[in-house]
C-alpha positions in Angstrom: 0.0 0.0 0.0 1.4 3.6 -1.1 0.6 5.7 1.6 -0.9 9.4 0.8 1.8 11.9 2.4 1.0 15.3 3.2 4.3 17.1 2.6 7.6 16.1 0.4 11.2 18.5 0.4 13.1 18.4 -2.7 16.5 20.0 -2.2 18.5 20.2 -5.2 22.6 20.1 -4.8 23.1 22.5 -7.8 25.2 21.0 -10.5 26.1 18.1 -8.0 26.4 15.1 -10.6 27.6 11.8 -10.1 29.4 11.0 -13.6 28.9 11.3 -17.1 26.0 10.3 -19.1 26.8 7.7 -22.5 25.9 11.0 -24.7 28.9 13.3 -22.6 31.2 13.0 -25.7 28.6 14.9 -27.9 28.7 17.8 -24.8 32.6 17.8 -24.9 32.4 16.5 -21.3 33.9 13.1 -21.7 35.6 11.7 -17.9 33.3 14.3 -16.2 31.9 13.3 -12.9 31.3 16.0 -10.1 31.3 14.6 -6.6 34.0 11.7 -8.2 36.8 14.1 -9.3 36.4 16.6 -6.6 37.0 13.9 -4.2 39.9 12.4 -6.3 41.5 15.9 -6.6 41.2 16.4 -2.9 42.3 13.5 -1.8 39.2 12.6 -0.4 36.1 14.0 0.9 33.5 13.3 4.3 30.1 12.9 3.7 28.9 10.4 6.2 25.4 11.7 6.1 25.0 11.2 2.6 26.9 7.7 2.5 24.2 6.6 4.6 21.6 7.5 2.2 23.6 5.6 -0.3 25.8 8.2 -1.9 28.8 5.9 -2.2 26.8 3.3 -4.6 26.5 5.7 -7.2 29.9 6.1 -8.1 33.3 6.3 -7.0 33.8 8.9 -4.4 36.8 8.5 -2.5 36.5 8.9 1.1 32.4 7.8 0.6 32.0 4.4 1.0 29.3 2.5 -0.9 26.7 1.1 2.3 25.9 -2.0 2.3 22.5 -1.1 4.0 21.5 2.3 3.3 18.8 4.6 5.6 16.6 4.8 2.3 16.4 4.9 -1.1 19.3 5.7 -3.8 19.5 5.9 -7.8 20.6 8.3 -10.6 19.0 9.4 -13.2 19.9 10.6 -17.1 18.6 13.9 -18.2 16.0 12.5 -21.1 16.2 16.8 -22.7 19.4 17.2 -25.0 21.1 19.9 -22.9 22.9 20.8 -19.2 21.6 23.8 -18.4 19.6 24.8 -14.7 16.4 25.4 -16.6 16.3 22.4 -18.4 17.3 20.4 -15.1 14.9 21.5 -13.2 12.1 21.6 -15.9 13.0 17.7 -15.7 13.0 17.2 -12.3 9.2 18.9 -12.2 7.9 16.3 -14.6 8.8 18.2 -18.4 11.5 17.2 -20.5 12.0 19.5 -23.2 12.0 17.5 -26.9 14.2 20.9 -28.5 17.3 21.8 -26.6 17.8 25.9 -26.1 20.1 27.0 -28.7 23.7 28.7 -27.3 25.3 31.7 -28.9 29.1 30.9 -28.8 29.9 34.3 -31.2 27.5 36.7 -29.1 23.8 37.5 -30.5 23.0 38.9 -33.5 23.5 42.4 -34.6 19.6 42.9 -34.5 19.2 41.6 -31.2 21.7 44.3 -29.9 20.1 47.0 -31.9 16.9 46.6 -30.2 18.4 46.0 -26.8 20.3 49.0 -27.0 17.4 51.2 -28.5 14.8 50.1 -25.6 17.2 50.5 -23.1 19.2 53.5 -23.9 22.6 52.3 -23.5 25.0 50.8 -25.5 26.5 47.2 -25.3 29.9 45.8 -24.6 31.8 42.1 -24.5 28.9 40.3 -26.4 30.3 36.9 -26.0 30.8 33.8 -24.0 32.7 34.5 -20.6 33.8 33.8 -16.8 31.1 35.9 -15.0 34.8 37.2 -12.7 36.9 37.3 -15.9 34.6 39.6 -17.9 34.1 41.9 -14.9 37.8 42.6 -14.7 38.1 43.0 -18.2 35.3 45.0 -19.1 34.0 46.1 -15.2 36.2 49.8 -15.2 35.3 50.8 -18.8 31.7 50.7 -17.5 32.7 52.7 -14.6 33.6 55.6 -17.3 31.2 55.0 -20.0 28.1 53.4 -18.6 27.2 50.5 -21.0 25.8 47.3 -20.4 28.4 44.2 -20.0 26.3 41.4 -21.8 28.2 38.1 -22.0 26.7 34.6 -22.2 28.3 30.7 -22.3 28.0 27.5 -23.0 24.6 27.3 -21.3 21.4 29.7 -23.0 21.6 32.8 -21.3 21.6 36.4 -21.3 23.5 37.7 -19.0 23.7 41.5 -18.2 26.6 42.9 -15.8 26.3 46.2 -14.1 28.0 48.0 -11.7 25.8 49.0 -8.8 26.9 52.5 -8.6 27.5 53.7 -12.2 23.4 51.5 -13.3 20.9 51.4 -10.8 19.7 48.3 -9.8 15.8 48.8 -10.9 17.3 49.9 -14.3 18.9 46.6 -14.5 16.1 44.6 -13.6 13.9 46.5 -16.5 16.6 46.1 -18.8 16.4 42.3 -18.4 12.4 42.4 -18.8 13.3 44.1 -22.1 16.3 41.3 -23.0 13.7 38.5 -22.1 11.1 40.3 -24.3 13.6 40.6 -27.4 15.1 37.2 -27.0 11.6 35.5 -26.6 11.5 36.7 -30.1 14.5 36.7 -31.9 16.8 34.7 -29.9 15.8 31.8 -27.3 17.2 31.9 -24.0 16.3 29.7 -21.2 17.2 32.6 -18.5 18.6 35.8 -18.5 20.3 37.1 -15.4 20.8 40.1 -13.7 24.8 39.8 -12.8 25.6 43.3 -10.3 28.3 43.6 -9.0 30.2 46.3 -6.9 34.0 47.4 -6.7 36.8 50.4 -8.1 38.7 48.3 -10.4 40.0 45.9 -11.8 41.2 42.7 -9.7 38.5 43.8 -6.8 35.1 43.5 -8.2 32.6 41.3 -6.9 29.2 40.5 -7.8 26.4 41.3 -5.3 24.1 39.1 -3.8 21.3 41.2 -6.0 21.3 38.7 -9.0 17.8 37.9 -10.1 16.9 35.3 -13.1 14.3 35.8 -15.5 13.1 32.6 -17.0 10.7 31.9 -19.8 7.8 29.5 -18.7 7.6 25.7 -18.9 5.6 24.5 -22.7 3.7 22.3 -20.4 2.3 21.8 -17.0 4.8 20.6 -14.4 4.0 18.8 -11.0 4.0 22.2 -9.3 1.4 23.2 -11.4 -1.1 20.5 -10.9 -0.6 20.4 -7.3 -1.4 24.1 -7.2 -4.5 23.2 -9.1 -5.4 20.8 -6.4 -4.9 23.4 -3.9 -1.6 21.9 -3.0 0.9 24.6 -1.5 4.4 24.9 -3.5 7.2 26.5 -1.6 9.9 27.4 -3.4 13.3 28.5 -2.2 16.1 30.0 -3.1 15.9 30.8 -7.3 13.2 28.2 -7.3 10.7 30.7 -8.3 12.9 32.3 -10.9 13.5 29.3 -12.8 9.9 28.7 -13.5 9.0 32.3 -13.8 6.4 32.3 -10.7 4.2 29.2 -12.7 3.7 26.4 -10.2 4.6 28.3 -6.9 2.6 29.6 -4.0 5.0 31.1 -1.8 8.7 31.9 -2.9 11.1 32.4 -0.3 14.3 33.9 -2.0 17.9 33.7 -0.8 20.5 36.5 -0.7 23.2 35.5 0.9 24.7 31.7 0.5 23.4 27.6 0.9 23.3 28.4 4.4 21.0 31.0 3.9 18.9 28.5 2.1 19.1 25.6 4.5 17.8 28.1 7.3 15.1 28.6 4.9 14.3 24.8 4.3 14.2 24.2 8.0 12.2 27.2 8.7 9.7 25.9 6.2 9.6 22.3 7.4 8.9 23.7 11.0 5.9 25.4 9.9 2.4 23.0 9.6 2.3 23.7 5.8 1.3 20.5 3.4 2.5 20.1 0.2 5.8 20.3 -1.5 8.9 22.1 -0.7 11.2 23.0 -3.3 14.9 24.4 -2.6 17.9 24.9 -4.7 21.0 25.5 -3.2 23.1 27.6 -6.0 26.8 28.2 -4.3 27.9 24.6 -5.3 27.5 25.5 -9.0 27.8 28.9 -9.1 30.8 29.7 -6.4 32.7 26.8 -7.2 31.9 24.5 -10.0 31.6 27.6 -12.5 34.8 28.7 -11.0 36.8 25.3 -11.2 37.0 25.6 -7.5 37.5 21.9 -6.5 38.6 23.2 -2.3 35.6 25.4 -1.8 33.0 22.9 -3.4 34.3 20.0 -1.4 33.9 22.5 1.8 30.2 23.5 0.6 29.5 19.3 0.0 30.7 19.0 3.7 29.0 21.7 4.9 25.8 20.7 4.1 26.3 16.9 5.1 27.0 18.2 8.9 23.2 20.6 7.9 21.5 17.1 6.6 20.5 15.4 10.2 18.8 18.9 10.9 17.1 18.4 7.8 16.0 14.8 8.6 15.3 15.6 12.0 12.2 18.1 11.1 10.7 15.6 8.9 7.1 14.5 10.1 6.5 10.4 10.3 5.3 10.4 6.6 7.6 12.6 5.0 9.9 12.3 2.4 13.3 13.9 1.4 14.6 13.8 -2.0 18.1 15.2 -2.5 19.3 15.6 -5.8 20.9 18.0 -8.8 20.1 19.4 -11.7 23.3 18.5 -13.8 27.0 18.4 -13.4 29.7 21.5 -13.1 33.1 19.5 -12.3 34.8 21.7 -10.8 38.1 19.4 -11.8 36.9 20.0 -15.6 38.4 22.2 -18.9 36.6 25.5 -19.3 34.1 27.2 -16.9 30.9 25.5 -17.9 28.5 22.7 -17.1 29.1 19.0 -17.3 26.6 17.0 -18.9 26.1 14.0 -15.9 23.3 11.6 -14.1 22.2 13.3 -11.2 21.9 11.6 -7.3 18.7 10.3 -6.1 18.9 10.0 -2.3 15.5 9.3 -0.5 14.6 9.7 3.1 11.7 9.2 5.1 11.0 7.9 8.6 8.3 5.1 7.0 9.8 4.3 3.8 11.9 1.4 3.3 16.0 1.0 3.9 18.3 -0.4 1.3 16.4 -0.3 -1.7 18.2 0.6 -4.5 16.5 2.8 -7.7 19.0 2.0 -10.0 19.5 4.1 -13.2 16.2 6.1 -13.8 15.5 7.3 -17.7 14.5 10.6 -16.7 14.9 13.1 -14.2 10.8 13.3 -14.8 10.5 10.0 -12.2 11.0 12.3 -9.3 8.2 14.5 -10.3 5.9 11.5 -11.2 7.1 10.5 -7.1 6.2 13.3 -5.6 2.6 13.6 -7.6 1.9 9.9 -6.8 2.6 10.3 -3.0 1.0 14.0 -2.6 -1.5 13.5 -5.2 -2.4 9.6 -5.8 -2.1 10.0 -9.2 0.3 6.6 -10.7 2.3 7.7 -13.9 4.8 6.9 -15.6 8.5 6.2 -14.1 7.0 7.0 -10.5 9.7 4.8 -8.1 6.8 5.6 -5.1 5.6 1.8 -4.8 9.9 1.0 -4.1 9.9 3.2 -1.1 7.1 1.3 0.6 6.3 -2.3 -1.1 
């Protein structure tokens, strides 16, 4: 018998993967594997927390043991969509896999797209190209300072991302002028996101980006799990850039963070102490974006560690029929050539105080199982790929 929950807590590791997927080669990400190589490169890493939720049987982590007789369930699971990007991943992980990939713009966007960015907005563009969010902000971050254009710069993910300096463009000019990027790349140009990067500093070699980013995404093509458990007067609370990433659809209460993971584990707790049903969503953003983007191998390992020592608080909070999921969105080796995204399974570590130990998920198809998991135990609704009936049969 699958029992009828009344709340479930995703938290997603961002860009946390657990090895490359059979298609890598065709991503230029061939020997990729995020927790495997950070470990490797640091001679070792501590996750006991995890390991006991089966981390260790997923790949080859040194320093995490495979268990022999984990606390709940574990698996990993391909990405069915033909990209890496947080949209995507998340997109998946709520139930929609995307058949057409977002296109990438690896020579800048198109002299039109400029044209009408700069007319709208009044200013005038600079960098147009792929780029380290730090590296562009030290190359391009002082002639701002004098001139007051726009740093746009993308990579090897679909975005638009806009850089300005706090002090030289106001921050609620920024924010328009990403409503207005959105609006012309809609059109002309497909983007998954575009980003409000500001950042604050006197020169080069000591500018920093602020914690005022804010994403605008395009919706989901189709309903997503947080969607139909909205329709079913379900709550959806979303943390950290949660709401962002599906543009406000699917989400009855967004709970931004501005300052770091911690910041959104204080959140999740916070949330799971209240007597609110439904589903909690959290993504936790400084794994990818502090220290995978930045091929930061020491500072992700510390962030991976960190959050193991958070995860008993976590599991602690949980009612008698809760669940936990923990998983990513996609890979960002920090170990890895360039700056960008590593196309990799993602973890799929289950706890609950009434589901079954040791059961192992194996390789799931489709991030989508997790949302089909979470709409069978909230909802009763049996689809597709749901792994609900191995957590309690």
């Amino acid at each position: 018998m699958i029992p009828r929950i009344e709340r479930a807590t995703i938290v997603v590791l961002d860009s946390a993967g657990v090895g490359e997927l059979p298609d890598a080669a065709d991503f230029g990400d061939v020997g990729s594997n995020t927790f495997g190589n950070i470990a490797k490169h640091c001679n070792g890493i501590s996750l006991p927390n995890m390991q006991k939720l089966g981390l260790g049987n997923l790949t080859d982590i040194k320093g995490v043991e495979p268990s022999k007789n984990t606390l709940g369930a574990y698996g990993k699971a391909a990405e069915r969509a033909k990209g890496k990007d947080t949209t995507t991943g998340h997109w998946e992980i709520a139930g929609v896999a995307i058949d057409k990939p977002f296109p990438t713009y690896s020579n800048g966007f198109s002299e039109e797209v400029i044209r009408l960015f700069e007319e709208r907005t009044g200013r005038k563009v600079m960098a147009n190209k792929p780029a380290s969010g730090t590296a562009i902000l030290d190359e391009y971050g002082e002639e701002q300072m004098k001139t007051g254009n726009w740093i746009l710069y993308t990579s090897a993910d679909p975005v638009f991302q806009l850089a300005a300096h706090e002090e030289i463009i106001p921050l609620d000019e920024l924010y328009k002028a990403c409503e207005i990027a959105l609006e012309i790349c809609t059109e002309l140009a497909p983007v998954a996101r575009v980003i409000a990067r500001p950042y604050l500093g006197s020169g080069k070699g000591n500018f920093a980006r602020t914690t005022n980013r804010h994403d605008y995404s395009v919706t989901p093509p189709r309903a997503t799990v947080l969607d139909r458990l909205l329709e079913n007067k379900i709550d959806v609370i979303g943390i950290g850039k949660i709401n962002d990433i599906f543009a406000g659809q699917g989400v009855s209460d967004s709970r931004g963070t501005n300052k770091d993971n911690n910041d959104g584990v204080a959140k999740t707790l916070k949330a799971l102490e209240e007597d609110s049903k439904g589903l909690i969503f959290t993504n936790l953003v400084d794994f990818d974006m502090l220290y995978g983007h930045r091929r930061n191998p020491e500072g992700y390992k510390a962030a991976l560690e960190e959050f193991d020592q958070q995860l008993p608080d976590i599991q602690s909070r949980l009612k008698e029929d809760e669940v936990l999921i923990i998983t990513a969105d996609h890979g960002c080796d920090p170990t890895y050539k360039g700056t960008d995204h590593t196309r990799e399974y993602i973890p799929i570590l289950v706890y609950g105080k009434n589901i079954k130990t040791n059961i192992n998920l194996g390789t799931r198809t489709t991030f989508a199982d997790i949302a089909a998991t979470v709409e069978e135990l909230l909802m009763g609704t049996k689809s597709e790929g749901s792994f609900a009936k191995d957590l309690y049969q």
